[in-house]
MARBA-3410 file (N, C-alpha, C, O; in Angstrom, 1 decimal):
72
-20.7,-1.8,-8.5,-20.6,-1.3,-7.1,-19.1,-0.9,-6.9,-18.3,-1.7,-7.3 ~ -18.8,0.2,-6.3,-17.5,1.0,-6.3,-17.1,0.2,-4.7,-17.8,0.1,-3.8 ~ -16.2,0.0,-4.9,-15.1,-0.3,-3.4,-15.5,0.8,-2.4,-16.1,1.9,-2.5 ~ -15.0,0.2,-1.5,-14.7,1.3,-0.3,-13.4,1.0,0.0,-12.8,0.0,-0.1 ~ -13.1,2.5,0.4,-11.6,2.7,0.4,-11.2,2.0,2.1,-10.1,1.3,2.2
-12.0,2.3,3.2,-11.7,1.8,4.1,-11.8,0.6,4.3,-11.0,0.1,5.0 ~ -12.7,-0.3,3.6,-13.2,-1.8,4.0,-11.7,-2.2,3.2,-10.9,-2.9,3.9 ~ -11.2,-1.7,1.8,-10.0,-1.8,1.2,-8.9,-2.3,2.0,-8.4,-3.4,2.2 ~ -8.8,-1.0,2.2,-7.5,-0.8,3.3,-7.7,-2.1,5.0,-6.9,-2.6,5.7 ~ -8.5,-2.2,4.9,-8.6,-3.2,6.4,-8.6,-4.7,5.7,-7.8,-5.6,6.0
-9.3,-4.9,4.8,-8.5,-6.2,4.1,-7.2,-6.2,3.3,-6.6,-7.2,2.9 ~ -6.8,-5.1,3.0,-5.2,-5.3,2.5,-4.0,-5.0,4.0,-3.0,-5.7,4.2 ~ -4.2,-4.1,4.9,-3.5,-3.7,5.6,-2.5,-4.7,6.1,-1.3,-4.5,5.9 ~ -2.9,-5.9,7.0,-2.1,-6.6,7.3,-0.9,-7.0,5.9,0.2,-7.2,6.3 ~ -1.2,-7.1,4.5,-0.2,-7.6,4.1,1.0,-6.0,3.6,2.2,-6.1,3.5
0.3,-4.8,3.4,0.7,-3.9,3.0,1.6,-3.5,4.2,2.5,-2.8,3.9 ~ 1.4,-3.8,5.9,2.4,-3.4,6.3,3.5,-4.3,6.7,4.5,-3.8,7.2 ~ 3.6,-5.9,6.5,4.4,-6.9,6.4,4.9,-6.3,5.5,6.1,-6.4,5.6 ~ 4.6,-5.5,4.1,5.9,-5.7,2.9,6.0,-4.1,3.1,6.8,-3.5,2.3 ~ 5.3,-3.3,4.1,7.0,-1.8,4.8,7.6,-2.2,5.5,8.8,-1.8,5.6
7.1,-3.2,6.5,8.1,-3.4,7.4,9.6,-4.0,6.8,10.7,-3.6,7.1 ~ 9.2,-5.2,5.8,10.3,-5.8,5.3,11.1,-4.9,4.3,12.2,-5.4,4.0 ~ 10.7,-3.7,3.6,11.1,-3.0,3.0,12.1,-2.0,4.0,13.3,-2.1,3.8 ~ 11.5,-0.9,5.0,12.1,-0.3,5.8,12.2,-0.5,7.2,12.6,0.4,7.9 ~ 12.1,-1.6,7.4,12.6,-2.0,9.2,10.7,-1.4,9.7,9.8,-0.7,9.2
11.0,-2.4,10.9,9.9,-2.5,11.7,9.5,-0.7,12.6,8.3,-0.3,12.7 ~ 10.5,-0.2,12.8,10.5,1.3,13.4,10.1,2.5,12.5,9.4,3.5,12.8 ~ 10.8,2.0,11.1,10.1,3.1,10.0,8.6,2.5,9.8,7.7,3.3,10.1 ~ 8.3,1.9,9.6,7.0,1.4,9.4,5.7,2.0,10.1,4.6,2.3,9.7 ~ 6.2,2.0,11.1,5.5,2.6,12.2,5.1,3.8,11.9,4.0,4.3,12.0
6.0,4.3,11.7,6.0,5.7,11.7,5.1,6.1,9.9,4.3,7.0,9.6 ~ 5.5,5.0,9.0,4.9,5.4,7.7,3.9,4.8,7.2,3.6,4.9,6.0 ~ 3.3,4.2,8.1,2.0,3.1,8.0,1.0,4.1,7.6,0.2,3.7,6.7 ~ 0.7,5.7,8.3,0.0,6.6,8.1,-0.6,7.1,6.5,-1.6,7.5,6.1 ~ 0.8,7.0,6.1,1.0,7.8,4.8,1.4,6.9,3.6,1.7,7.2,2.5
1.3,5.6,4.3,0.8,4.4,2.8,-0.6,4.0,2.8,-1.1,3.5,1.8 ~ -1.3,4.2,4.0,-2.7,3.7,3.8,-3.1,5.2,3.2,-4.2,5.0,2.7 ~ -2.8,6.6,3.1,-3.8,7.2,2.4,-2.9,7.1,0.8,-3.3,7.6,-0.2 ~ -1.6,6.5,0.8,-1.4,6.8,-0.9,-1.8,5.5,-1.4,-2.1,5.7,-2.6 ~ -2.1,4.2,-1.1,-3.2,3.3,-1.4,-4.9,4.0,-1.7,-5.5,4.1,-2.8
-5.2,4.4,-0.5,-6.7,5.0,-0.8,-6.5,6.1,-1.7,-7.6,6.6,-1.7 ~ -6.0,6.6,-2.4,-5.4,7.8,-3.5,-5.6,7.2,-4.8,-6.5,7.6,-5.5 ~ -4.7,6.1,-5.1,-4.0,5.7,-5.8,-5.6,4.4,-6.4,-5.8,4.0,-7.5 ~ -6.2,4.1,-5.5,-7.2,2.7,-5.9,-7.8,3.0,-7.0,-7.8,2.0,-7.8 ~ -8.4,4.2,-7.3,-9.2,4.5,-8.1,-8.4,4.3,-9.9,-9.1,4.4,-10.9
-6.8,4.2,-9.8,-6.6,3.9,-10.7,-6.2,2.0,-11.1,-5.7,1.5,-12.1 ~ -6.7,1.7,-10.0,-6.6,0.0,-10.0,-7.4,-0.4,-10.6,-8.6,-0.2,-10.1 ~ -7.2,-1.4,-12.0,-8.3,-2.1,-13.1,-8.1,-3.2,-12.3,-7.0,-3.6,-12.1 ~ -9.6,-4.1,-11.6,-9.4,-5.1,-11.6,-9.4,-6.2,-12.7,-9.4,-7.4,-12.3 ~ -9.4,-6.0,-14.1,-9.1,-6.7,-15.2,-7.6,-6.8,-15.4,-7.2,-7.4,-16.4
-6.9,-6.4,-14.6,-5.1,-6.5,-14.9,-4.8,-7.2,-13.6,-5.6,-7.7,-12.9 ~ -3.5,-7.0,-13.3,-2.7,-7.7,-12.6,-3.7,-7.8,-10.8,-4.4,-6.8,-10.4 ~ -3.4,-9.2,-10.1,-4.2,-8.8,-9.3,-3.9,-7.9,-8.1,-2.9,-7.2,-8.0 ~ -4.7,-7.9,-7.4,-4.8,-6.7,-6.6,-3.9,-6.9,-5.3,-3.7,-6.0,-4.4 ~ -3.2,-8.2,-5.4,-1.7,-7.9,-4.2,-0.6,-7.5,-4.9,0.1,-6.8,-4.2
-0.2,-7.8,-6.1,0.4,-7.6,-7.2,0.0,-6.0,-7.5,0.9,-5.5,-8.1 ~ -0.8,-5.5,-7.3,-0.9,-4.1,-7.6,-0.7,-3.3,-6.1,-0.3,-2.2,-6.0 ~ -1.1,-3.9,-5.3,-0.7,-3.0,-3.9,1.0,-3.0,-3.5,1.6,-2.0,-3.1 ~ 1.4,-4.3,-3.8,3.1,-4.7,-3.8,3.8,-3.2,-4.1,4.4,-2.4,-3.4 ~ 3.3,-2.9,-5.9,4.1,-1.9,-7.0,3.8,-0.1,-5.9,4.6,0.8,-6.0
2.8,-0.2,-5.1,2.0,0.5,-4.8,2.7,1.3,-3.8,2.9,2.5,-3.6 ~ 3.3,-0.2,-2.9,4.5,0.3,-1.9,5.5,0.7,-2.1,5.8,1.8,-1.8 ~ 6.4,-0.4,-2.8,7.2,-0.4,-3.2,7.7,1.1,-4.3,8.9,1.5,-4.4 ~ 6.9,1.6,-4.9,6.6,2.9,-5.6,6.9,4.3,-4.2,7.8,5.1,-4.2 ~ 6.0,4.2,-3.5,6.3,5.0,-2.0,7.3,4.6,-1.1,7.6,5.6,-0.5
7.8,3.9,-0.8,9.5,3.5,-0.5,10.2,4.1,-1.1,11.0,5.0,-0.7 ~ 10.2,3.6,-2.9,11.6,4.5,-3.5,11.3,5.9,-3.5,12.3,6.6,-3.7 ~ 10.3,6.4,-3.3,10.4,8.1,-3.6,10.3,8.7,-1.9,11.0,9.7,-1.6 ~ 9.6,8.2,-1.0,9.4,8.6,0.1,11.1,8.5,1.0,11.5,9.2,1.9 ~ 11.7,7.3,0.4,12.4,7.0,1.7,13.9,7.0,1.1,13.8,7.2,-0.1
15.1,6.9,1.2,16.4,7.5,1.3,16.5,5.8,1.7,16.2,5.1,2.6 ~ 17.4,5.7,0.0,17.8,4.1,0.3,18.1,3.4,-1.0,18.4,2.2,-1.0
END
């Protein structure tokens, strides 16, 4: 059975925007909340859940879009 990208995103969201906000301040966050939940829903299809788990892979996921997205 294949994931859904949205049911995904609504069980990870709360932690995925706790670690932009702590990453880029509460005001960027806002503004980039948009364009991490579609590079999560992008990006899932290459998540094995046989490897690292899946907060541990959303963490790399952000943190990956911070350094390239953001000036810092």
């Amino acid at each position: 059975m294949e994931a859904d990208p949205e049911e995904l995103w609504w069980r990870v969201s709360e932690r995925a925007i706790a670690r932009l906000r702590s990453a880029i301040g509460v005001f960027a966050a806002e503004r980039e909340t948009s364009q991490v939940r579609v590079r999560v829903i992008d990006e899932l299809a290459a998540y094995d859940p046989e490897r690292p788990p899946l907060d541990a892979w959303l963490d790399v996921v952000i943190d990956r879009y911070c350094a390239e997205r953001l000036p810092g």
